[in-house]
C-alpha positions as CSV (number, residue, x, y, z in Angstrom):
1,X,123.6,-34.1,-117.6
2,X,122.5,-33.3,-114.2
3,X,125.6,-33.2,-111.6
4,X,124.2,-34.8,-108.2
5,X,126.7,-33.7,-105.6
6,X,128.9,-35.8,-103.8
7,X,128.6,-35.3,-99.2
8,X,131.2,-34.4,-97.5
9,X,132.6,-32.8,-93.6
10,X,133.7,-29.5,-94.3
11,X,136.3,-27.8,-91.4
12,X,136.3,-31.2,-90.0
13,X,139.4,-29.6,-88.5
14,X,140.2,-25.9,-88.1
15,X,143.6,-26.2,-90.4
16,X,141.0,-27.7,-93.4
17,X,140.4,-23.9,-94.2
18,X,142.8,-21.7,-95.2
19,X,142.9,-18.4,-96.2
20,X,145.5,-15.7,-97.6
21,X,144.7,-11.9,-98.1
22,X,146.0,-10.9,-101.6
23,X,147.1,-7.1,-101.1
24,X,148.8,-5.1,-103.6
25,X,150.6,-2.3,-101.8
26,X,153.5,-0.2,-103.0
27,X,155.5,0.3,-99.4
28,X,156.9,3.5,-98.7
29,X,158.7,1.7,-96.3
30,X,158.3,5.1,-93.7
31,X,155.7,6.8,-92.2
32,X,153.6,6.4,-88.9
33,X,151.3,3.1,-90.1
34,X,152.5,0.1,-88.8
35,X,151.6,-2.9,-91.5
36,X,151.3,-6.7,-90.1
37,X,150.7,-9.9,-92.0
38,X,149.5,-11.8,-89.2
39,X,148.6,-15.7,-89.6
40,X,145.6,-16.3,-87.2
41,X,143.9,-19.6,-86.0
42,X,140.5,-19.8,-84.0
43,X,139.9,-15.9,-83.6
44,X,138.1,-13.8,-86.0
45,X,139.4,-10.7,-87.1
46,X,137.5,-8.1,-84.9
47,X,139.2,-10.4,-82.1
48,X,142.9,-9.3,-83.3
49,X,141.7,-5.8,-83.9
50,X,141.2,-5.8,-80.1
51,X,144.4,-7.1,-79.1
52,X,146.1,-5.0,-81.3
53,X,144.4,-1.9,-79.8
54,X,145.6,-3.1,-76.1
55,X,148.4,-4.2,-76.5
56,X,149.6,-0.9,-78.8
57,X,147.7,1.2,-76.4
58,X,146.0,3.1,-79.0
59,X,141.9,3.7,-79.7
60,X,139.9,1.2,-82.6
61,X,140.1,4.2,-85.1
62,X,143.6,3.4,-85.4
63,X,143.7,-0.4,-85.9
64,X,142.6,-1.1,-89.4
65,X,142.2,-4.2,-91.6
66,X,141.1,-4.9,-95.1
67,X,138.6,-8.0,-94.9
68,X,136.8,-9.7,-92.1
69,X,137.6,-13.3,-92.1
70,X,136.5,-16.6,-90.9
71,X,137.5,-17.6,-87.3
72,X,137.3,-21.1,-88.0
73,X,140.0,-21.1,-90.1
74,X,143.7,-20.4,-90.4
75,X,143.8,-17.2,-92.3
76,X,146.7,-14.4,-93.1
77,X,145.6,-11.0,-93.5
78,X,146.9,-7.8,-93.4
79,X,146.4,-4.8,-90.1
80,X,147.8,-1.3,-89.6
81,X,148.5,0.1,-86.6
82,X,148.8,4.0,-86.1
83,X,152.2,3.8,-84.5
84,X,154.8,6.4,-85.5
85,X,157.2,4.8,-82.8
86,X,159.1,1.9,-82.7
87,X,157.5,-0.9,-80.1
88,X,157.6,-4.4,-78.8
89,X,155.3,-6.8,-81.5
90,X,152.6,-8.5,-79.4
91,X,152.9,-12.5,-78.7
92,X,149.8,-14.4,-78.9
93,X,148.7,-18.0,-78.5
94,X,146.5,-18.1,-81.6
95,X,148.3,-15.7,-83.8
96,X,152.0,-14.9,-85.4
97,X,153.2,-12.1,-87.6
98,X,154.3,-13.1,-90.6
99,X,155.9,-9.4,-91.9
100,X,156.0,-5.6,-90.9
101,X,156.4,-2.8,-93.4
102,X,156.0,0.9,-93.0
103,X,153.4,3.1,-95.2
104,X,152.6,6.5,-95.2
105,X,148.8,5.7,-95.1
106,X,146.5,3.7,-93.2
107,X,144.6,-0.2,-94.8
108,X,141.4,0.8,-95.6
109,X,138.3,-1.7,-96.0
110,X,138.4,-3.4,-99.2
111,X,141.6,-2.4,-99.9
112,X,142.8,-6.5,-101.6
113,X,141.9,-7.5,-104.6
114,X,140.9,-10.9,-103.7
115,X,141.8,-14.2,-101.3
116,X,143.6,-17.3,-101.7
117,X,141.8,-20.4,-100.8
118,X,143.2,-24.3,-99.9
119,X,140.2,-26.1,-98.4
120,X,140.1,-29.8,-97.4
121,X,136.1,-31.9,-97.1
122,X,136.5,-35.0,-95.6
123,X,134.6,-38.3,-96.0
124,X,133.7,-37.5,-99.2
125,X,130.8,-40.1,-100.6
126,X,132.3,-39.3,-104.5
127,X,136.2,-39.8,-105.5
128,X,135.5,-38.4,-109.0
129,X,137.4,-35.1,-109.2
130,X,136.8,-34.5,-113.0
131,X,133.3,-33.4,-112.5
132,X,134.0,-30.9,-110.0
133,X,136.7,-29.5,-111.8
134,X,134.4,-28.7,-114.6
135,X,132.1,-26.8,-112.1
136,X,135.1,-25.0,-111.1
137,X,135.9,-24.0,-114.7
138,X,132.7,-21.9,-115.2
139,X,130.9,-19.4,-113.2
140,X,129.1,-20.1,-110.3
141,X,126.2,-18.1,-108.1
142,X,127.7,-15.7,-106.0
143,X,125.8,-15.9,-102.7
144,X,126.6,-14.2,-99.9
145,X,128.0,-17.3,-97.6
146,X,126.3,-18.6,-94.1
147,X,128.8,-17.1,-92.2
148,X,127.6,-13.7,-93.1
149,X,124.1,-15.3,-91.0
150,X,125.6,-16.3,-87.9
151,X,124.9,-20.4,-87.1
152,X,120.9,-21.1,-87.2
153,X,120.6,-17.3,-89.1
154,X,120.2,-16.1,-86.0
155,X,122.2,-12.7,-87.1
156,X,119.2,-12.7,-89.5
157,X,116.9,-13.0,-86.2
158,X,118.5,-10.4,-84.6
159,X,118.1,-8.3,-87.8
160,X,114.6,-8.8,-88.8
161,X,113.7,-7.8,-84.6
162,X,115.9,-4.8,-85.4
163,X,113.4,-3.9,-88.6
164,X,110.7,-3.4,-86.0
165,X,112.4,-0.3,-84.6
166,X,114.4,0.5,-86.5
167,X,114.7,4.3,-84.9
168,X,115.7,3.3,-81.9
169,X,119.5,3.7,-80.9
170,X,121.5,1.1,-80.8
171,X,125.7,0.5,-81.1
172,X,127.1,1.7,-84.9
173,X,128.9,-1.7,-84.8
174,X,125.5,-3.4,-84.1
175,X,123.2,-2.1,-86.5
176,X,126.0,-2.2,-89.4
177,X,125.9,-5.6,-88.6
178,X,122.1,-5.4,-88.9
179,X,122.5,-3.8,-92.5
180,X,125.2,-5.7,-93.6
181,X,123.2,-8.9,-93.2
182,X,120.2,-7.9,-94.5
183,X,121.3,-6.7,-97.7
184,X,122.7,-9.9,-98.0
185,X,119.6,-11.5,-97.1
186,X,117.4,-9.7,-100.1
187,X,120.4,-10.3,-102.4
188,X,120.4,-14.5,-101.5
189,X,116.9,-13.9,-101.7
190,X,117.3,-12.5,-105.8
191,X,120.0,-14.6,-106.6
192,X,118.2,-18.0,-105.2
193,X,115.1,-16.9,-107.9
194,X,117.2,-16.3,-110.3
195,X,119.3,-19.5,-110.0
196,X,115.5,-21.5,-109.8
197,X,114.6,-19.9,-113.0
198,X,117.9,-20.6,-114.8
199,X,118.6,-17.1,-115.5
200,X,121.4,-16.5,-112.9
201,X,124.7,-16.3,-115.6
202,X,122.6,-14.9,-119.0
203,X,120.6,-11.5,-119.5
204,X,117.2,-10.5,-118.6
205,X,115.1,-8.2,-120.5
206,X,116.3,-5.2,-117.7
207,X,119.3,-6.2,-116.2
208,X,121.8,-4.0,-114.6
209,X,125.4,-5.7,-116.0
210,X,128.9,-5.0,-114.9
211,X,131.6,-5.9,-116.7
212,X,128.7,-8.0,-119.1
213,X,127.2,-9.9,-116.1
214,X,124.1,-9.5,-114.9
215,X,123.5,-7.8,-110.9
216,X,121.3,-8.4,-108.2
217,X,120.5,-5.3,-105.5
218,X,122.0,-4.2,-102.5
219,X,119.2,-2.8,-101.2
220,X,119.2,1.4,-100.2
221,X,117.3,4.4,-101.0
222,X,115.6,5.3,-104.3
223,X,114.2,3.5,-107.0
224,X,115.4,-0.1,-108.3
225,X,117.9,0.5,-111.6
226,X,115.9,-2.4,-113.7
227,X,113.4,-3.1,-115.5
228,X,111.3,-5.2,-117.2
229,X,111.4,-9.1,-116.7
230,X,114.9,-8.3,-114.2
231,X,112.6,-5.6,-112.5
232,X,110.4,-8.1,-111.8
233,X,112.0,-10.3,-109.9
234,X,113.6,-8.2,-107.7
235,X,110.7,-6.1,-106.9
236,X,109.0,-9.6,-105.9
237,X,111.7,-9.9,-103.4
238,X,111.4,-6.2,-101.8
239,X,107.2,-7.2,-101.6
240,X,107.6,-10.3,-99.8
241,X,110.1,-8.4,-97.2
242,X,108.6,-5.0,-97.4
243,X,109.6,-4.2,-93.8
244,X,113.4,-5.1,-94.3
245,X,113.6,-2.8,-97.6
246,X,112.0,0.2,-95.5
247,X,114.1,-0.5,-92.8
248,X,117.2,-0.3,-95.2
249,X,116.3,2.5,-96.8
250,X,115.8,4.7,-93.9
251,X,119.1,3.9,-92.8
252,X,120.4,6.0,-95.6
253,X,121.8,3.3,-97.6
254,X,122.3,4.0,-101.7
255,X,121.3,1.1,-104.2
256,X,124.4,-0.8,-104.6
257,X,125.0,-3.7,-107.2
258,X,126.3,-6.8,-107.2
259,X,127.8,-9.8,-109.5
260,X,124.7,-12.1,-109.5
261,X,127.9,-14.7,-110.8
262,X,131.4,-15.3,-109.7
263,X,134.4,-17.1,-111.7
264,X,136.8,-18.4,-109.4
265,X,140.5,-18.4,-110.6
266,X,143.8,-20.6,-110.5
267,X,141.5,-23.8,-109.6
268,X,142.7,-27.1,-108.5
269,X,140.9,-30.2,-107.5
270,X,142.7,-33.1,-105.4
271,X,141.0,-36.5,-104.7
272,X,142.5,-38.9,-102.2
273,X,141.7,-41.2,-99.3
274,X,137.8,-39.8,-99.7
275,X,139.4,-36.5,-98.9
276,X,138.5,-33.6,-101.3
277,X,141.4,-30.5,-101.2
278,X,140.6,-27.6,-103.4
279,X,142.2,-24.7,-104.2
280,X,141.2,-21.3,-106.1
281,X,140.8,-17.9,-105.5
282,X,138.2,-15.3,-105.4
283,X,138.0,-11.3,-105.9
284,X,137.3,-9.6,-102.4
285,X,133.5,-9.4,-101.3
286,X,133.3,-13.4,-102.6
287,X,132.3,-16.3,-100.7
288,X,134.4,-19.9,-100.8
289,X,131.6,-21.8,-98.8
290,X,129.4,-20.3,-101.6
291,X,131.8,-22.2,-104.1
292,X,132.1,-25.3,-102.1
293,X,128.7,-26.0,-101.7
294,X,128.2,-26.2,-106.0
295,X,130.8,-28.4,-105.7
296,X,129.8,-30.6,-102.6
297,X,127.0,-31.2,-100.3
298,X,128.5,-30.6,-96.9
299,X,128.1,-30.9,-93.0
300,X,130.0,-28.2,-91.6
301,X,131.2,-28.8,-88.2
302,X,129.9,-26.6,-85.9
303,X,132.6,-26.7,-82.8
């Protein structure tokens, strides 16, 4: 039976999306790296990073997070600061600390297993929660999400113009950016033929699998680790955007891989007053937009 997906508003209000950073970190409780848990509204996290940095008076290098997050949301993450004193916790309008611990070593990117999700779609067109929470019981594609794209994809503009030249100098920040959303580009760009063929969540002659599930690239140097009817596919991808895959690999980049599926975890589905709330959680590097959207087809405000 084929689902048709209910409409919906999604972040209809900034407080509709919430996240919280799960981090497993064994505290020494001492040491010169100052830990916050701080809960942030309407700033994204490169935004707190700076604050930190001015208001500790220390350099970027020294203000570390885990995972970038979504500025349209309310989200709790974890920073360190390089601070072996004591000082005065910064006040901000938008954000509050929620803890402080000590550790003997700085947050490192990637460094939590996964985030906690509570989103809320409004004026939903469908008040039957059982058939969503059957999508939410099996796997589901694991796109990169539109934020990584910048509204209109014009991070994707500002990308491909950057494949042109690739040479030419430009800011580290910048052209990671550049990278960053291009591999994510040619991985959509896999997983969106793969999902069209109905081969997204089961083997291909060829596949590369982790943990038994199949992988799409992340495109760097060297030669693509399928073959066969998998190979295929993605080498379709890498001819139709030739210039992006050169571009890539002079960067440096080594192939990565990633889950062409994700399962989310801990699900819960709430129907009431045409408002939707769901609740799950994802391993780190995972999109929720790219859950919400099997789930519902929504209008994201764009204020």
């Amino acid at each position: 039976m084929q689902f048709h997906r209910p409409t919906g508003v999604l972040r209809a209000r900034i407080s509709d999306f919430h996240v919280s950073e799960l981090l497993d970190c064994n505290f020494t409780d001492e040491g010169e790296h100052l830990f916050l848990e701080i809960e942030k509204s309407n700033l994204n996290t490169r935004e707190v990073q700076d604050f930190l940095c001015k208001h500790y008076q220390v350099p970027r290098i020294d203000v570390s997070y885990s995972g970038l997050k979504d500025k349209r949301a309310i989200a709790q993450q974890w920073f360190s600061v390089r601070l072996p004193k004591t000082s005065q916790p910064p006040s901000h309008p938008c954000f509050k600390i929620l803890r402080e611990r000590r550790h003997s070593r700085k947050l490192r990117i990637g460094s939590h297993r996964g985030n906690q999700f509570t989103i809320v779609v409004r004026q939903l067109s469908d008040d039957n929660p059982s058939l969503i929470e059957g999508i939410l019981r099996n796997p589901v594609p694991n796109y990169f999400g539109p934020q990584r794209f910048g509204r209109n994809f014009k991070n994707v503009d500002r990308a491909l113009n950057w494949t042109e030249r690739p040479r030419s100098r430009i800011d580290r920040t910048i052209r990671y950016r550049h990278v960053t959303t291009l591999r994510s580009f040619l991985f959509n760009e896999v997983l969106a033929k793969r999902v069209r063929s109905g081969t997204w969540n089961c083997e291909l002659s060829g596949d590369v699998l982790s943990h038994g599930l199949p992988t799409g690239p992340l495109w760097g140097r060297g030669r693509l680790p399928t073959t066969e009817d998998a190979a295929k596919i993605e080498e379709s991808v890498g001819i139709e955007h030739q210039q992006v895959c050169e571009a890539l690999e002079w960067v440096g980049l080594r192939q990565e891989r990633r889950s062409l599926s994700v399962q989310p975890s801990n699900a819960e589905v709430l129907v009431s007053n045409e408002t939707l709330t769901l609740r799950f959680t994802l391993p780190r590097g995972c999109f929720a937009t790219a859950v919400v959207n099997e789930c519902v087809d929504v209008t994201e405000n764009a204020q």
